[in-house]
N, C-alpha and C positions, 0 to 999 in steps of 0.2 A: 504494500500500500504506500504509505508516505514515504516510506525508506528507498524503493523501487522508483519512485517519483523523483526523490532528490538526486537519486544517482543518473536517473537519465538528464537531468535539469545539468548536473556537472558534467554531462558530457556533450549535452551542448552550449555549454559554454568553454568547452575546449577545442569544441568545431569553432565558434565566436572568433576565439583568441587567434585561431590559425589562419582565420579568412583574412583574406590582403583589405587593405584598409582600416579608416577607424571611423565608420561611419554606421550610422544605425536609423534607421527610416521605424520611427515609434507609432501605430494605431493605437487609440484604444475609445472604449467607449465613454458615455459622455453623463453617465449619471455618476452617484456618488461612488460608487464601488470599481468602476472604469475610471474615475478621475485619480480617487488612490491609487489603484494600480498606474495610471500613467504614470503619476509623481514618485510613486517609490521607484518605479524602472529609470526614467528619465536620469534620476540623480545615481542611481548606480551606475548607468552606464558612463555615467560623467564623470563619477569621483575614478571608474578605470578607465580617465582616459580616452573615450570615445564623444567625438560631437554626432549629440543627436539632434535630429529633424521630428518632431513631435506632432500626430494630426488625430485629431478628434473626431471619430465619425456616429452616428446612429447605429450604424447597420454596417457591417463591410459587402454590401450591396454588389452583385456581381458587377454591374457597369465601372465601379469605383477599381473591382480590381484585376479587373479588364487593362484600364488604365494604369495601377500601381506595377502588375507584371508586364507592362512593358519595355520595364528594364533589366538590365542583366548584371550578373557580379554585387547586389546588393545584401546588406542583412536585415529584414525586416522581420519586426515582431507585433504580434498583436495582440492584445490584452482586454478579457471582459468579451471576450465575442473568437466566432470561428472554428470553435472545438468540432461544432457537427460537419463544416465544411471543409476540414481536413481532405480529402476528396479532389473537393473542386478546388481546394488551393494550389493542389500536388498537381494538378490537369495542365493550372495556367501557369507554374513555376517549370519544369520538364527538368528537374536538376539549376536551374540555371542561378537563382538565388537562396542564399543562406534561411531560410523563415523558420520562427519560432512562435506556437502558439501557447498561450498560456491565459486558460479560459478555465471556465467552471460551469458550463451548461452540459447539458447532455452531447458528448462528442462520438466523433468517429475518428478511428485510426489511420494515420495518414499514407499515403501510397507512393511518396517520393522519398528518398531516404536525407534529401535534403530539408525537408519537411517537419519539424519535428514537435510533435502535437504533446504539449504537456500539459494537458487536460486531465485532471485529477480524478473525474468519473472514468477516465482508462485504467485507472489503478485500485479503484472499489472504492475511492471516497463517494459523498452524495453533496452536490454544488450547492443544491437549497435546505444545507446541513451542518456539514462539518467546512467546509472550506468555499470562501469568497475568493473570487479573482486575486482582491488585494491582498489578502492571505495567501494565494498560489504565488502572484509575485516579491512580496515579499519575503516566503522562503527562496524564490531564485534568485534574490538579491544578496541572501543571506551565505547562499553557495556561492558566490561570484565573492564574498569578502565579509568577513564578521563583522565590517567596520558598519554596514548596511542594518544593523542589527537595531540601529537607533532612530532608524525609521515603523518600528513595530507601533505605533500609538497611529500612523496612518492606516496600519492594514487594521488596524482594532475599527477607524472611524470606519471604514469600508466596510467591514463587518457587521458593524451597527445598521449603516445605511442600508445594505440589502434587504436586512429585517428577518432574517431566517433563524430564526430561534428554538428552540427545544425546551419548552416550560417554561419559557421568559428568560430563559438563558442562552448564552452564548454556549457552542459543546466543542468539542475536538479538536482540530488545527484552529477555527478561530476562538476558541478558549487560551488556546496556547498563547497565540499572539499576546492579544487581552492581559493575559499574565506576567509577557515581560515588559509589557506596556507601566503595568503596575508596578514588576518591580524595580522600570528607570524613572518611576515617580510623575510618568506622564498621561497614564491613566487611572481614574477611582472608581471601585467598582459599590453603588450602595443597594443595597440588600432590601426588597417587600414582599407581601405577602405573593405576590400572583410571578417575581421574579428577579430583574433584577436591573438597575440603569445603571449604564458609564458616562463618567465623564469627563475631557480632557481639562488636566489642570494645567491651564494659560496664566501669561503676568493678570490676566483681568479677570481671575477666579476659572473656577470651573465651568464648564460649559458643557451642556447637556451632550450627545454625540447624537441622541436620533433627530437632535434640533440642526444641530451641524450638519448629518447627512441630508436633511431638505434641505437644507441653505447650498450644499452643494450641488443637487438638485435642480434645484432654481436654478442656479448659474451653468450648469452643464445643458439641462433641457429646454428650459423657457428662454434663455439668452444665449443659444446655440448658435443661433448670427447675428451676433452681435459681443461676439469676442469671451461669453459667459466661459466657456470649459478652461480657458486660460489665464481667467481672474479662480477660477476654481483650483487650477493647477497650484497661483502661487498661495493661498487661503491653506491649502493641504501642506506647503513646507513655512510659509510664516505667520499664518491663521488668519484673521478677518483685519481689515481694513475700513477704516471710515469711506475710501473708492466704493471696497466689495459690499459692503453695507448699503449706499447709497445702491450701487444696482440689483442687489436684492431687493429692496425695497419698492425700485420703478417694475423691478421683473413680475413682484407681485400682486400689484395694481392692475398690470394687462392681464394676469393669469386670472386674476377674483373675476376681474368685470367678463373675459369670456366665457371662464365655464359656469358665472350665472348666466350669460344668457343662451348657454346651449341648454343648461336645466329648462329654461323656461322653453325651449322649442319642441324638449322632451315631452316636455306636459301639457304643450298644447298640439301633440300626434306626430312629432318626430322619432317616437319609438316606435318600430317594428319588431312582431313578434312570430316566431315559429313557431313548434311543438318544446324544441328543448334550449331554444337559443332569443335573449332578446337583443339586437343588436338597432346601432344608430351612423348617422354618419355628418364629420362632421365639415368635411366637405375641406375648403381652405380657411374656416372660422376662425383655426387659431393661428394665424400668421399673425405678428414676426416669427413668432415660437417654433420651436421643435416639432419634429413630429414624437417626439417622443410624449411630449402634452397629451396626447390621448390616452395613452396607458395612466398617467397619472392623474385625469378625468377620470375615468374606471375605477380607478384605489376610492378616488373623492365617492363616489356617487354609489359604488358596489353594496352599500349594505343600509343606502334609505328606504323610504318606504314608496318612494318610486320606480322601483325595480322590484320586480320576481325574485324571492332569495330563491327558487328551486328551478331558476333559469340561467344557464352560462350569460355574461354580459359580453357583446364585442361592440367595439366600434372601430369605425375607419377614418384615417385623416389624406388626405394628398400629399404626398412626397412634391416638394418642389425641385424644381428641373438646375437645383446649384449645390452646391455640396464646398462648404467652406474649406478653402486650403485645393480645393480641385479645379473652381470654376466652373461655366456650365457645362453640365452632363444631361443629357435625355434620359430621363426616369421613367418617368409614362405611366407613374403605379402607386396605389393605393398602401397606406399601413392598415394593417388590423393589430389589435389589441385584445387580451380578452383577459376579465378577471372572474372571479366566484364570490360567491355571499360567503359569510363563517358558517352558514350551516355545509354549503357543500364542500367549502373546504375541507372540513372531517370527515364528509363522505368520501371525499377525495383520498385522502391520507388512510380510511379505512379499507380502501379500495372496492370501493362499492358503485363508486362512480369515476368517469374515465377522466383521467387528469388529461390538465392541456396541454402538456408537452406531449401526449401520444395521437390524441383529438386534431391540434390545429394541422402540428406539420405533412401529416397524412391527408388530411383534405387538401393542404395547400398543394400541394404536391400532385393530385390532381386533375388541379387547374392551372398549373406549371407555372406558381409561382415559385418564391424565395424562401426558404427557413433556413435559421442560424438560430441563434441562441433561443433558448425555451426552457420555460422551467413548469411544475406539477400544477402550480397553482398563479403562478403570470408567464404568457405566452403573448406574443407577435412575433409575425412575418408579412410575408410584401405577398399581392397579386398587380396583376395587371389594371388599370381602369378598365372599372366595366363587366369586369369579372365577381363581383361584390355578392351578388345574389346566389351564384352557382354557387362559391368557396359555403354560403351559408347552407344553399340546400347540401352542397358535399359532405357538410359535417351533420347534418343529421340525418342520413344517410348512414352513416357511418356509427351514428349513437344507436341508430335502430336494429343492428347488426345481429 
């Protein structure tokens, strides 16, 4: 398991050290658990030496890396996303470039041997369990140099932020982290009845970490164009800023006023409903924002009393045709998102009912769209425009099995 993980982790980083150059082309994703992980990688690769190029993406969207493999002789890593597409990374590399994946969703084993998938669900960990992204890279920062080790109070926020807990607690590798967080005195852990909160202790007190992971949230998803995942990046190595503050604060004045007024379109017959799925769409409503905004609409809205708790929730946003740090790209394609009520989530977890990492990517699939990262109880991927209705009939089609 872990032990098996870290030793292929040090051997690719002896591939790393041997490859000519000292350049490093960094993806990673753009909520709070892709942000830590970028920031813990970024500075390792920096403290050994190597100038990195750092880019923030939603999705590693095949158009995106269509474009990224069109170059040769690189080392590219990618963080918080790409485990499943192990596959189609090894298609578009054919040996030609160094990659390293180091993700935490459900993955597949890679087929280039240049390729090398350090995806912790290869090795019988569970990504909506025992280990976050930023827990995955910060023990590969930790094999690259002990000195990396004093970056653990980021993989702890990254931990926090994903929310994946075991009885209100943190469990396994990211317990561990957590732990030596505590004991460099830069994390506190205090004890209730239902589990447990951390907090990072900053010159200006403690400060909640589930509060920090939306704050970096905000700044990764709702100010995704608009420079957010880079004011996140530096928030992760020198904490908040009166800057970062000020756009948090404008990021969530546009986020309040849109997804009230998508509630209101909800309730006045902007919901569609099937037999097992209620889904909405919300078209381009929430530009400037992310598309990543819709899955965290669905957190917001998942367990009112305007929704079905014994109906899967999805909705869909438009990918816009630009992709920050790329320029324009043709997308042409819809996100889906999709959450659970608390009740089905225990049906989920009891497996009585079909989690959506086995549900979405099988329908997407298809109607030949995109899936990458997915997890039991939050899932998105991409279809086509236009394609909205099928992907929904697809899936319950598929519940009716």
């Amino acid at each position: 398991m872990i032990d098996k993980l870290i030793e292929d982790m040090e051997l690719a980083i002896r591939s790393i050290r041997k490859w000519p150059g000292k350049k490093i082309q960094l993806f990673h994703h753009n909520d709070s658990d892709g942000l830590c992980s970028g920031a813990i990688l970024q500075k390792a690769f920096e403290r050994a030496g190597y100038d990195v190029n750092r880019f923030s993406l939603e999705k590693p969207y095949p158009a995106v890396l269509k474009k990224i493999y069109e170059q040769d002789g690189r080392v590219l890593v990618f963080a918080d996303f790409a485990g499943r597409i192990a596959p189609m990374i090894s298609d578009f590399n054919q040996g030609r470039n160094l990659t390293l994946i180091l993700d935490h969703h459900v993955a597949e084993a890679s087929t280039d041997p240049n390729v090398f998938n350090l995806d912790p669900e290869l090795y019988g960990l569970k990504g909506d369990r025992d280990i976050t992204a930023s827990t995955t890279c910060y023990f590969f920062g930790l094999a690259m140099d002990p000195v990396n080790r004093d970056m653990a109070h980021i993989a702890a926020i990254g931990a926090v932020g994903d929310k994946f807990f075991e009885n209100g607690r943190l469990v396994s590798q990211n317990r561990e982290v957590v732990m030596e967080a505590v004991k460099q005195d830069r994390i506190e852990i205090r004890e209730h009845e239902t589990g447990e909160d951390y907090y990072l202790i900053s010159e200006g007190g403690p400060l909640p970490c589930d509060q920090l992971g939306d704050y970096l949230d905000t700044l990764g998803a709702a100010g995704f164009y608009q420079n957010g995942p880079d004011i996140g990046i530096k928030v992760c190595h020198e904490g908040i800023s009166p800057a970062s503050d000020r756009m948090v604060e404008e990021l969530r004045v546009i986020q309040i006023k849109a997804f009230d007024e998508e509630i209101k379109r909800i309730r006045n017959g902007g919901l569609k409903k099937t037999r097992r799925i209620q889904w909405f769409h919300v078209k381009n409503r929430f530009s400037p924002m992310g598309v990543k905004m819709v899955g965290a609409f669905c957190d917001n809205i998942k367990n009112t009393d305007d929704f079905d708790p014994h109906r899967y929730i999805a909705g869909f946003q438009i990918i816009p045709n630009e992709i920050p740090g790329f320029g324009p790209i043709p997308m042409d394609e819809v996100k889906i998102s999709m959450r659970v009520s608390v009740s089905m989530e225990e049906k989920i977890r009891s497996g009585k009912t079909m989690a959506l990492n086995i549900l979405l990517p099988e329908a997407t699939a298809r109607v030949g769209g995109f899936s990458d990262a997915c997890h039991s109880l939050t899932a998105a991927t991409t279809v086509a425009i236009g394609k909205e209705v099928a992907l929904i009939d697809e899936m319950e089609k598929i519940l009716t099995l």
